[in-house]
C-alpha positions as CSV (number, residue, x, y, z in Angstrom):
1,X,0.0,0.0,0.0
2,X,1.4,3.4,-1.1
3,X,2.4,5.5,2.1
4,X,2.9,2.6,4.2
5,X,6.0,1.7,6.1
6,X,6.9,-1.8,7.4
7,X,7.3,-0.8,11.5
8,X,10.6,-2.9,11.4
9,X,11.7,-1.3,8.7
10,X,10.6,1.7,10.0
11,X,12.4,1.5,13.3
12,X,15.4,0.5,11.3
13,X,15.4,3.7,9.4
14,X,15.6,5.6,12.3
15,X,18.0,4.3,14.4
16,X,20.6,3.6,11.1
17,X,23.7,6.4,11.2
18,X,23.8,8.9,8.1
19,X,26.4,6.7,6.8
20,X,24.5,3.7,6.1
21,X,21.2,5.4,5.2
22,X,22.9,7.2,2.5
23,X,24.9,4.1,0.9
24,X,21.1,2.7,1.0
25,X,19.3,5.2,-0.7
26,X,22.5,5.3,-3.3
27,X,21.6,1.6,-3.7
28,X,18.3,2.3,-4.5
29,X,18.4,5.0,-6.4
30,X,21.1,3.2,-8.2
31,X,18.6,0.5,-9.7
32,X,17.1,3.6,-11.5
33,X,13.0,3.7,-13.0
34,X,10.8,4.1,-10.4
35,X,12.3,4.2,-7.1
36,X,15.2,6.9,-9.0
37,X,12.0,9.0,-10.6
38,X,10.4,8.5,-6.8
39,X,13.2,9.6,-4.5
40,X,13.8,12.8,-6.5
41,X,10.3,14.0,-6.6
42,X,10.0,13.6,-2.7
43,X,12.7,15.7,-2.4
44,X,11.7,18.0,-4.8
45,X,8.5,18.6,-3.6
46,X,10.2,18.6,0.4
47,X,12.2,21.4,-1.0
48,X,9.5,23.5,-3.2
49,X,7.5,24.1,0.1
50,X,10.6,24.6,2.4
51,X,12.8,27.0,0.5
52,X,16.3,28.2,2.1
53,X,16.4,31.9,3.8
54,X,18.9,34.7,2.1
55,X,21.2,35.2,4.5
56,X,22.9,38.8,4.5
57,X,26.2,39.1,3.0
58,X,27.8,40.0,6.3
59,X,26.7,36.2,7.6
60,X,27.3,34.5,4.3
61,X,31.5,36.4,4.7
62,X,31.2,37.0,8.1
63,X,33.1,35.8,11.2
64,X,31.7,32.6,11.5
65,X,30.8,32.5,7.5
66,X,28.2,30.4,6.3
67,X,28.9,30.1,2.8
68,X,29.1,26.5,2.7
69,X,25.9,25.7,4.5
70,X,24.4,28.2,1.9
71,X,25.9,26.9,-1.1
72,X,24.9,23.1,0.0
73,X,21.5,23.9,-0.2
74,X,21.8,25.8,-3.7
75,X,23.2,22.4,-4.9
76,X,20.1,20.5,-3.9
77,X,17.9,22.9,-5.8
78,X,19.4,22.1,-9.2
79,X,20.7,18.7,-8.3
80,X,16.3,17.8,-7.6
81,X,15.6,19.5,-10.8
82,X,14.5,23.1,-9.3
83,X,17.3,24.6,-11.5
84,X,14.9,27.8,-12.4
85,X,14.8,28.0,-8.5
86,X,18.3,28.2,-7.9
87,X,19.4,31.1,-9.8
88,X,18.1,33.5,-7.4
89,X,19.9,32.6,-5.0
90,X,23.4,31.7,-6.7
91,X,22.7,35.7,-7.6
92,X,22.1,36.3,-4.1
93,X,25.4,34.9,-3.4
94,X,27.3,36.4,-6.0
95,X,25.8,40.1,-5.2
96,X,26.9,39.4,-1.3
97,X,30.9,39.3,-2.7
98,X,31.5,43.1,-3.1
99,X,29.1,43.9,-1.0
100,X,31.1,41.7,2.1
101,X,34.3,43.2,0.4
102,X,35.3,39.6,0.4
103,X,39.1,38.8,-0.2
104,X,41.1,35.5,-1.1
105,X,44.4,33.9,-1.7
106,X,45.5,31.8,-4.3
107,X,44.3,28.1,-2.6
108,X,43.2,29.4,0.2
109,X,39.6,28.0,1.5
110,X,37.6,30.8,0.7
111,X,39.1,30.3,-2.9
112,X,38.3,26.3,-3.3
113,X,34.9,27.1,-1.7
114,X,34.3,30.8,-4.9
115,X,35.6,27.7,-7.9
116,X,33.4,25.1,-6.4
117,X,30.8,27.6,-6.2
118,X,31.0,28.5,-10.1
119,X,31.1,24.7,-11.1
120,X,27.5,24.6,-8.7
121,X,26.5,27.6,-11.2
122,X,27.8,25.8,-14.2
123,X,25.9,22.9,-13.5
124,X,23.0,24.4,-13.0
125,X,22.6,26.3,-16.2
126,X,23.6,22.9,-17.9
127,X,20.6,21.5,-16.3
128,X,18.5,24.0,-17.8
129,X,20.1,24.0,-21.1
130,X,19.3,20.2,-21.7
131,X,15.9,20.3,-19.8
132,X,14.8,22.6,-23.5
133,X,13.4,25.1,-20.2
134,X,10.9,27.3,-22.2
135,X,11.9,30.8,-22.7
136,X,9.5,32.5,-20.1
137,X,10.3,36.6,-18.8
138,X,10.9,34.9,-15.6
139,X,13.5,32.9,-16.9
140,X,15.2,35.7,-19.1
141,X,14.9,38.1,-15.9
142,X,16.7,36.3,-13.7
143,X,19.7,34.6,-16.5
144,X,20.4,38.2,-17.5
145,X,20.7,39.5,-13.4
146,X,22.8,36.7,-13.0
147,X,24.6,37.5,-15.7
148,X,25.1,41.2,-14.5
149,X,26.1,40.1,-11.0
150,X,29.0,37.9,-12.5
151,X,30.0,40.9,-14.5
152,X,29.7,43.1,-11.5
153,X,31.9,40.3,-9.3
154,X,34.5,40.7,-12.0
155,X,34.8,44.6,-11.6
156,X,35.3,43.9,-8.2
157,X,37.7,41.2,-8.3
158,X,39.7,43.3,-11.2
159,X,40.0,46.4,-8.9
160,X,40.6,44.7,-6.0
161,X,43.6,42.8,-7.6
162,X,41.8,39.5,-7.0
163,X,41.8,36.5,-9.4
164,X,38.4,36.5,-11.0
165,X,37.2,33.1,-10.1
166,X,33.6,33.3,-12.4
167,X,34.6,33.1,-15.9
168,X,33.5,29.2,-16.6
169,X,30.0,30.8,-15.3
170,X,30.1,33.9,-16.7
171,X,30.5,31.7,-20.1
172,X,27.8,29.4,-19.7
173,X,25.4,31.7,-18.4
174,X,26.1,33.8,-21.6
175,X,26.1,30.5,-23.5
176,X,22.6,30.0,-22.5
177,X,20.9,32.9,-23.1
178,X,22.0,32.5,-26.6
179,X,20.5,29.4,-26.7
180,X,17.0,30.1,-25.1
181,X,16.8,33.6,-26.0
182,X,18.8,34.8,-29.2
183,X,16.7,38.1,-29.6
184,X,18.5,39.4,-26.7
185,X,21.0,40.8,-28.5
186,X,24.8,39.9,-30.1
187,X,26.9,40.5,-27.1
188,X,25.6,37.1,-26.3
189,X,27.2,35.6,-29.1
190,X,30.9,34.0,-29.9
191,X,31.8,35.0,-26.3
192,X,35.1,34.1,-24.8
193,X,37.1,36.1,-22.2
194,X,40.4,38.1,-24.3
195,X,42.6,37.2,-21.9
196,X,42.3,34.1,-18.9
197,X,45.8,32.5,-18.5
198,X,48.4,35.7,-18.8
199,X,50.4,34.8,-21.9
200,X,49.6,31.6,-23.2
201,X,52.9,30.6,-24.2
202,X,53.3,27.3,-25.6
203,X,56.1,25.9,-26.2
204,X,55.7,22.2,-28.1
205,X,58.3,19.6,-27.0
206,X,60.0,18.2,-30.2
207,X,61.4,15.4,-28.6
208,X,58.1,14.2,-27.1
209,X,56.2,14.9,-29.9
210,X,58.5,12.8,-32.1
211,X,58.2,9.4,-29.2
212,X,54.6,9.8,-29.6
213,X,52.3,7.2,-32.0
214,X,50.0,8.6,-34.2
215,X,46.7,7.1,-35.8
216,X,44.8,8.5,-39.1
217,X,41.1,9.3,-38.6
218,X,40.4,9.8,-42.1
219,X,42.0,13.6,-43.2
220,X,43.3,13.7,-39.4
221,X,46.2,12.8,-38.2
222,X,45.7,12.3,-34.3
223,X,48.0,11.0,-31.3
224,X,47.0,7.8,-29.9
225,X,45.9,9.2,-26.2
226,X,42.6,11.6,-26.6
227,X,42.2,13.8,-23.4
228,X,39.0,13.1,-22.0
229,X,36.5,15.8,-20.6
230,X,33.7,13.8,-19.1
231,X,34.7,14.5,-15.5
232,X,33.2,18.0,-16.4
233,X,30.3,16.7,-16.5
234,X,29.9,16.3,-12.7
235,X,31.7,18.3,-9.7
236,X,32.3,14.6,-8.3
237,X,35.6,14.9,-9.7
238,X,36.2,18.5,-8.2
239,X,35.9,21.6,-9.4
240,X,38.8,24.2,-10.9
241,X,39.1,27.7,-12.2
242,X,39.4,27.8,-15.9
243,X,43.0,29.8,-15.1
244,X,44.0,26.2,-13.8
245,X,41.9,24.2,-16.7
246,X,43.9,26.3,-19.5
247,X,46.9,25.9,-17.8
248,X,46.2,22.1,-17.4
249,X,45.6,22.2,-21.1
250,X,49.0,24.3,-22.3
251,X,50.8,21.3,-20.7
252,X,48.9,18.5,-22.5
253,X,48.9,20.6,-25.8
254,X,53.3,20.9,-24.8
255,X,53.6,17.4,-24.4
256,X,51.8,16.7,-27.8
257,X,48.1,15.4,-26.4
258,X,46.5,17.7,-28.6
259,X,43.7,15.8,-29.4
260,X,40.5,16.3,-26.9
261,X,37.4,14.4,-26.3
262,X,34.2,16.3,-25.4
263,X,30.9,16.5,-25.7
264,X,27.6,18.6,-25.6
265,X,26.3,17.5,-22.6
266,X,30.2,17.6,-20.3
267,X,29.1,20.5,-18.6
268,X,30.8,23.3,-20.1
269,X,33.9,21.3,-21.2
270,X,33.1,22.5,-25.2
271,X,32.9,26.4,-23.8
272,X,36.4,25.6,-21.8
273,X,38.0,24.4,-24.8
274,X,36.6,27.0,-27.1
275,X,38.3,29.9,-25.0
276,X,41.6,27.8,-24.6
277,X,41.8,27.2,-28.2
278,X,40.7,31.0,-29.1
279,X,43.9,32.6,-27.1
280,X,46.6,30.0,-28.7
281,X,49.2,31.0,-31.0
282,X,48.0,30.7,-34.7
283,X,50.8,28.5,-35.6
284,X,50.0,26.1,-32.4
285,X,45.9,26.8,-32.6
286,X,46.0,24.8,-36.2
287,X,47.4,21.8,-34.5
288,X,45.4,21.2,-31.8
289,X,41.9,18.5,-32.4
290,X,38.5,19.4,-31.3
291,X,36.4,15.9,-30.7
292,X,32.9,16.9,-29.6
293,X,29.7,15.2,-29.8
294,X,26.1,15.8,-31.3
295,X,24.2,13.3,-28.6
296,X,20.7,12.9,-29.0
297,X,18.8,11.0,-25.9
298,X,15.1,11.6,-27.1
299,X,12.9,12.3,-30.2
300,X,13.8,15.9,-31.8
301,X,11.3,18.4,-31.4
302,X,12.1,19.6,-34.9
303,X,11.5,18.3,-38.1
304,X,14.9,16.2,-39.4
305,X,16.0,18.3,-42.8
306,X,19.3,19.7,-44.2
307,X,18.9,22.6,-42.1
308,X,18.3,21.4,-38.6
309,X,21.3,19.3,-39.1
310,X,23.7,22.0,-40.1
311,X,22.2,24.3,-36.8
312,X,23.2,21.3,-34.7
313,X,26.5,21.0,-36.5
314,X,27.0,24.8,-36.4
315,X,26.2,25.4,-32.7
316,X,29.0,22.6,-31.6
317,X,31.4,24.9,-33.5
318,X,30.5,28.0,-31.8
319,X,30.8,26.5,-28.3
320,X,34.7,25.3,-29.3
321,X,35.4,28.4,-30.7
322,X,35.7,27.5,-34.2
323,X,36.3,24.0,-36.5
324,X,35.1,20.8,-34.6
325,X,38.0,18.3,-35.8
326,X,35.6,15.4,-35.0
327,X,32.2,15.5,-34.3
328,X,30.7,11.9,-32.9
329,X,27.2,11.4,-33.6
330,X,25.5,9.0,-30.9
331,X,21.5,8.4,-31.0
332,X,18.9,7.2,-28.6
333,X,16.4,4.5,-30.4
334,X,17.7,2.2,-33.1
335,X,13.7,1.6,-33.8
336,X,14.0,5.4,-35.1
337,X,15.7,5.7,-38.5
338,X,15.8,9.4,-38.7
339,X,20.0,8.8,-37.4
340,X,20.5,7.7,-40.9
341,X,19.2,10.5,-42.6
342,X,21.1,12.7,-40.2
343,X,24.5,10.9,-41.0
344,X,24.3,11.2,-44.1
345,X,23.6,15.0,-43.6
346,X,26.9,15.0,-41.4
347,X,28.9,13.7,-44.0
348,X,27.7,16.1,-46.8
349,X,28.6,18.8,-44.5
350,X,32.1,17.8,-43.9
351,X,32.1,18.8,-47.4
352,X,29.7,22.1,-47.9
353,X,31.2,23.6,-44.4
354,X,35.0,22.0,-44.2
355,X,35.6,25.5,-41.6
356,X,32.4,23.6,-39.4
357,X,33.4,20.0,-39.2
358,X,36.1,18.0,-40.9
359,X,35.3,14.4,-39.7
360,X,32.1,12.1,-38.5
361,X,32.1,9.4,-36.2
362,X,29.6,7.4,-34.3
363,X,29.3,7.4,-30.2
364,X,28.3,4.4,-28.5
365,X,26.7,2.4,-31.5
366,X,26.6,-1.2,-31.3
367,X,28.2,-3.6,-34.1
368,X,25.0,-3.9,-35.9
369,X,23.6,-0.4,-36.9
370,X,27.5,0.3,-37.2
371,X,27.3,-2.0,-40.3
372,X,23.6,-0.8,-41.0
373,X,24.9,3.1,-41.3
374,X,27.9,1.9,-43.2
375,X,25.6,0.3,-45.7
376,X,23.4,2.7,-45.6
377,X,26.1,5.9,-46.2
378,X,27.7,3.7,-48.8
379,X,24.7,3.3,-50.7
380,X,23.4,6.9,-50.5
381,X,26.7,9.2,-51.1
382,X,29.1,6.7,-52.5
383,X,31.1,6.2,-49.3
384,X,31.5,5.3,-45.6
385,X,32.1,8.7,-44.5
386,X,32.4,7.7,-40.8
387,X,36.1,7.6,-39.5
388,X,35.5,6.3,-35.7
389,X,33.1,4.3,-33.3
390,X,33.7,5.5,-29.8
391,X,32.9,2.6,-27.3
392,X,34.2,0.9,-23.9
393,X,36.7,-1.4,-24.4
394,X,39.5,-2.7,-21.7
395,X,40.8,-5.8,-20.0
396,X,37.6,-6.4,-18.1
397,X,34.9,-5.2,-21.2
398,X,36.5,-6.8,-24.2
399,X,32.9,-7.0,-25.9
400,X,34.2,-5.2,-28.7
401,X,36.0,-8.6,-30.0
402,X,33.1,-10.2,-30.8
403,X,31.7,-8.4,-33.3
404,X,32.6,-4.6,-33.5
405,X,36.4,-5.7,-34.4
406,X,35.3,-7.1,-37.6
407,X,32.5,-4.9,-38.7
408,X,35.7,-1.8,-38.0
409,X,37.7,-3.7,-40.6
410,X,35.1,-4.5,-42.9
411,X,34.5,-0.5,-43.3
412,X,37.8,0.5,-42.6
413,X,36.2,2.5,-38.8
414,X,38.8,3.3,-36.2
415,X,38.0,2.7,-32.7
416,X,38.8,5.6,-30.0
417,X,38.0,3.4,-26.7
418,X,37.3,5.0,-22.9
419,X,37.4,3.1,-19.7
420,X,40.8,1.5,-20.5
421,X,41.3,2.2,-17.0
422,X,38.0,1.3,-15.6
423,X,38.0,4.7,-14.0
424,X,41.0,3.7,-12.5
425,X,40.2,0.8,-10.6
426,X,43.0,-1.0,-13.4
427,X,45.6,0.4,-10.8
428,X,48.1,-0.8,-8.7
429,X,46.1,1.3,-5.3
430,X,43.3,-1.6,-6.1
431,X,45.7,-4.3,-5.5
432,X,45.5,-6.3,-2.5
433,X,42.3,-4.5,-1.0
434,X,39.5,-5.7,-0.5
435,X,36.1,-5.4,-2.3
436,X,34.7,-1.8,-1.9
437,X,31.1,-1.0,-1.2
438,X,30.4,1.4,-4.3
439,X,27.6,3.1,-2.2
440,X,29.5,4.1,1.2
441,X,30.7,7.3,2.1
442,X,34.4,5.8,2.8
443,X,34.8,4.6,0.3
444,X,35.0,7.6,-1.8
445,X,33.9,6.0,-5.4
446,X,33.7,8.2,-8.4
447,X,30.8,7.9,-10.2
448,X,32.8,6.1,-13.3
449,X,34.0,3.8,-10.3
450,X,30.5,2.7,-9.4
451,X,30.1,2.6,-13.0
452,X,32.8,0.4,-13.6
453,X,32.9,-1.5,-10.5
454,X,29.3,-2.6,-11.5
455,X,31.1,-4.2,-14.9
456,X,33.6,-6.0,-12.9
457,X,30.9,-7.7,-11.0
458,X,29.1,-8.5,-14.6
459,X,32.6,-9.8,-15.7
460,X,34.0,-12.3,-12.7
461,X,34.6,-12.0,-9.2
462,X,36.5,-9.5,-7.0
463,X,39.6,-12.6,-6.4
464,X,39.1,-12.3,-10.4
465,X,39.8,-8.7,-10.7
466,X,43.0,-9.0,-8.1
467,X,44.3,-12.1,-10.0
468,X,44.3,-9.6,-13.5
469,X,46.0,-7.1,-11.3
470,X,48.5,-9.4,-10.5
471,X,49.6,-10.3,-13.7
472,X,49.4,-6.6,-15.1
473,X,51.7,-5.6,-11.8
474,X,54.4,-8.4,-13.0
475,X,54.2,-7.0,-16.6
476,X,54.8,-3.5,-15.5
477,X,57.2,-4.3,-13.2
478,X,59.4,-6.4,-15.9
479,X,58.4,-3.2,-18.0
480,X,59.7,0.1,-15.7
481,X,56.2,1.1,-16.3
482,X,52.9,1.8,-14.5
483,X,50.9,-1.1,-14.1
484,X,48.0,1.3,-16.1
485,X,50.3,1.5,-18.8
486,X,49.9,-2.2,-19.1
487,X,46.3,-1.7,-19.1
488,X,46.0,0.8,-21.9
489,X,49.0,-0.7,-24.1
490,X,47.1,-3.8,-24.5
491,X,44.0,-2.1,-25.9
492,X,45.9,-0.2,-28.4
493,X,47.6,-3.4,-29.5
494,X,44.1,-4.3,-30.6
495,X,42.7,-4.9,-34.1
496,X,41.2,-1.5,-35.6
497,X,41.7,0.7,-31.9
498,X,42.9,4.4,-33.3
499,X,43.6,5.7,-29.7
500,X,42.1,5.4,-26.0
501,X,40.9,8.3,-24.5
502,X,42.1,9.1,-21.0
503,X,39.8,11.6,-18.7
504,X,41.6,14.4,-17.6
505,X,40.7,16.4,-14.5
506,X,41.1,19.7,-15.5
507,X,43.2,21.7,-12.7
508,X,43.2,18.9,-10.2
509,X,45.5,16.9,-11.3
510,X,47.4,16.2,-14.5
511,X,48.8,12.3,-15.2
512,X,50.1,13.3,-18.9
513,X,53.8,12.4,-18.0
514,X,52.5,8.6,-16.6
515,X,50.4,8.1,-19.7
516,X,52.9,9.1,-22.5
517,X,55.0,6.1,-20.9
518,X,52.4,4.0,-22.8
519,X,53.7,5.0,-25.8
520,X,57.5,3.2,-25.0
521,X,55.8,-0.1,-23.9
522,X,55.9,-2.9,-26.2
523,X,54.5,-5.5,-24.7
524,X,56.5,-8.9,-25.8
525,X,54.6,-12.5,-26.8
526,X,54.8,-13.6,-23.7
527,X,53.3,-10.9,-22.4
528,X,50.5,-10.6,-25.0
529,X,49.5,-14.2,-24.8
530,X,49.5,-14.0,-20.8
531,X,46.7,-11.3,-21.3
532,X,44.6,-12.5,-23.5
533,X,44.9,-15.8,-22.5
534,X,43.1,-14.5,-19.0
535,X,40.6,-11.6,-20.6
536,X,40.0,-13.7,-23.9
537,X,40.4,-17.3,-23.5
538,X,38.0,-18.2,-20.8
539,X,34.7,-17.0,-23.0
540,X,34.6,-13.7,-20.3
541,X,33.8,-11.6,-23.7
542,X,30.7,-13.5,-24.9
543,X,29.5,-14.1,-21.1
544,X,29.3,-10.3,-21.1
545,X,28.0,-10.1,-24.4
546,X,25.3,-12.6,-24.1
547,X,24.8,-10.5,-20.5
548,X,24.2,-6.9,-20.8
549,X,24.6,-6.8,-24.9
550,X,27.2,-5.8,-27.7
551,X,29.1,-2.5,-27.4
552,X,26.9,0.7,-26.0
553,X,23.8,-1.2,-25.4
554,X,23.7,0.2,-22.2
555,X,22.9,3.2,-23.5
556,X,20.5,3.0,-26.1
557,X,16.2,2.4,-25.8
């Protein structure tokens, strides 16, 4: 009966310790459909008719500051999907800076707390960006007073000799009022700071760039290791200024990763690379590879012609701040043929608008409408067109080998693979530990960790995972290398893989000196044959196969 609690169950809700409640309701919100849908209305609506007080600036900055408490709150409007609810008082918050004449230091607390606070704002504009949030005066009022206030917290931070700690927000809050409301006027439009990181100077390393493998994705010529952008997507990985992202970025682009992986819906990762690309020297900006995404997760509200296709196409390229190297097309319902109409709309574009886009691939589709789009491409313009599939592929998801491998030769389709790493857990700190509980507080799982934790139970047993780890320690060991090294070696050894993408936290942390080691490993026979022997000859690929289905099932209808 709706409404009704067990009384045991009851009781043993309220005596459980915050801990353990929330690894249960992560469990059960984990299984997704209705108890998911459930748990965020009741919050919702708990929230709706209990909404926080506005503190005034001189509590939010005072002596005993309440910023946090504040900004907590904020984050459970948008996170329940009362992102329209949020903005007033993220403008709240940002009007209280001058007014508190708040100062920082560079890493200071009060600093952490201003980035995080403009990754909270980031998300939240993302949320309303791919809710398709109608264009109401409310809406428009309050984007265009949030809007000012960042502005206003930048004349503030500017004469106060502060770091402006905004710009990601001022960006995407810009970003979408082109979106939902283009009559407002131009100054909306094509906007990236002038100057973010003083001086972006540059300076390639020749003899890294010349120990580094390179893989053709039809006209482009890209390293083998993609910088990946999805942690943007969440502020589970942390959240950094865009000074520290573009300076994160100058060192991959120096060390020759100059190809990066992003996408539409990773927060603001395309407007992040857009204003890092727009402030690089000519001669370096020409080098550097834009892979974004065109990812479509329900039925268009548009009709599907030649022109709806180029306005997706185009407003990819304004968010990167010019040509999109790569864009990866990935599509919702197989049962909906209007993807093959659009591909073949991508493709004639590559050719009409070369300064748009100057490659297609696909995202996430499975070996059968792979072939089906190949087919279909090759029968309507004359040729494949599509240079890459990005899917999943490591030791522990090796799915890809039962069909996608041949279907990539057959057409002549490169493979850029993510989760190599299994979000990390391929890693010597996994090694001789015990099982984590992916919903506990301690033990401090990503989200890709849940994720991929999830695919090591569908694979084998825990024992199973620290017996692979075994033998990938031994390899790297005989190897000088890092036992992820292994990990990622052994994909690209695989037939028709271009590169693997590794995700990059922008201004956390930067593993680009560990990763190019991957490029000096050659694994011998021995250690090949040890591999596959473990991932491939035991029937682990079809078991997950037959399981949870062929290469991105998981997310498709």
């Amino acid at each position: 009966m709706p409404g009704h609690v067990n009384m045991m169950d009851d009781v043993l809700i309220s005596q459980l310790s915050p801990e353990i409640l929330k690894s249960s309701l992560r469990a059960l919100v984990s299984q997704g459909g209705t108890a998911q849908k459930l748990f965020v209305e009741h919050v919702r609506g708990r929230l709706s008719a209990s909404l926080p007080s506005y503190p005034p600036p001189s509590e939010l900055f005072g002596q005993n500051p309440c910023y946090a408490q504040f900004l907590a709150s904020i984050r459970c409007l948008f996170s329940s999907k009362l992102a329209t609810e949020s903005l007033p008082y993220f403008i709240h918050f940002l009007a209280s800076i001058p007014l508190a004449r708040v100062r920082w230091r560079s890493n200071d607390e009060l600093e952490l707390a201003l980035g995080q606070a403009c990754g909270d704002i980031v998300q939240a504009i993302q949320a309303l960006k791919e809710s398709r949030s109608s264009p109401t005066p409310e809406l428009q009022e309050r984007l265009l007073s949030l809007s000012s206030v960042i502005d206003e917290c930048e004349s503030y931070s500017v004469s106060n000799d502060l770091q402006f700690l905004f710009v990601r927000a001022q960006l995407q809050v810009n970003d979408a009022l082109r979106l939902i409301f283009p009559e407002v006027g131009p100054k909306y439009s094509h906007y990236h700071p002038a100057k973010v990181t003083s001086g972006m100077n540059v300076k390639p390393d020749p003899t890294l760039y010349d120990k580094l493998e390179y893989v053709e994705l039809g006209p482009l010529k890209v390293p083998r290791i993609f910088n990946g952008l999805w942690q943007l997507s969440s502020p589970a990985w942390g959240s950094a200024s865009l000074y520290k992202q573009h300076t994160t970025l100058q060192q991959l682009v120096s060390v020759g990763l100059v190809a990066t992986d992003m996408a539409d819906h990773y927060g603001d990762a395309e407007l992040i690379y857009g204003s890092f690309r727009n402030q690089l020297p000519p001669k370096i900006g020409v080098t550097v590879i834009a892979c974004s995404k065109w990812c479509v997760f329900r039925a268009p509200d548009k009709p599907i012609t030649p022109e709806f296709v180029l306005e997706a196409v185009t407003e990819r390229s304004i968010r990167v701040g010019g040509r999109v190297e790569l864009l990866q097309f990935h599509w919702y319902d197989y049962e909906a043929k209007d993807y093959l109409r659009i591909l073949v709309e991508l493709v004639r574009i590559t050719q009409s608008h070369p300064h748009l886009v100057t490659a297609i691939g696909l995202c996430n589709f499975d070996s059968q409408h792979t072939e089906e789009a190949c087919e279909y491409l090759l029968r309507e313009t004359g040729q494949v067109g599509i240079v890459s599939n990005q899917i999943q592929y490591s030791l522990i998801d090796c799915r890809p080998t039962v069909r996608m491998e041949s279907v990539c030769r057959k057409f002549g389709i490169k493979l850029l693979t993510y989760g190599s790493f299994c979000g990390g857990l391929l890693s010597h700190k996994w090694l001789g530990v015990d099982a984590p509980d992916p919903y506990s507080e301690h033990a401090q799982l990503t989200p890709s960790q849940r994720k991929y934790f999830d695919m090591i139970q569908n694979w084998g047993s825990w024992d199973d995972f620290q017996t692979l780890l075994r033998i990938l320690k031994r390899i790297s060991i005989k190897h000088n290398v890092d036992l992820a090294n292994v990990a990622s070696r052994w994909v690209l050894n695989r037939p028709s893989v271009g590169a693997v993408i590794v995700g990059t936290r922008l201004g956390i942390s930067n593993n680009s000196e560990s990763n190019l080691k991957t490029f000096s490993l050659a694994l011998d026979e021995q250690d090949t044959q040890q591999l596959n022997q473990y991932t491939l000859g035991n029937g682990r690929a079809r078991m997950l196969y037959d399981r949870i289905g062929d290469c991105g099932r998981e997310y498709s209808n």
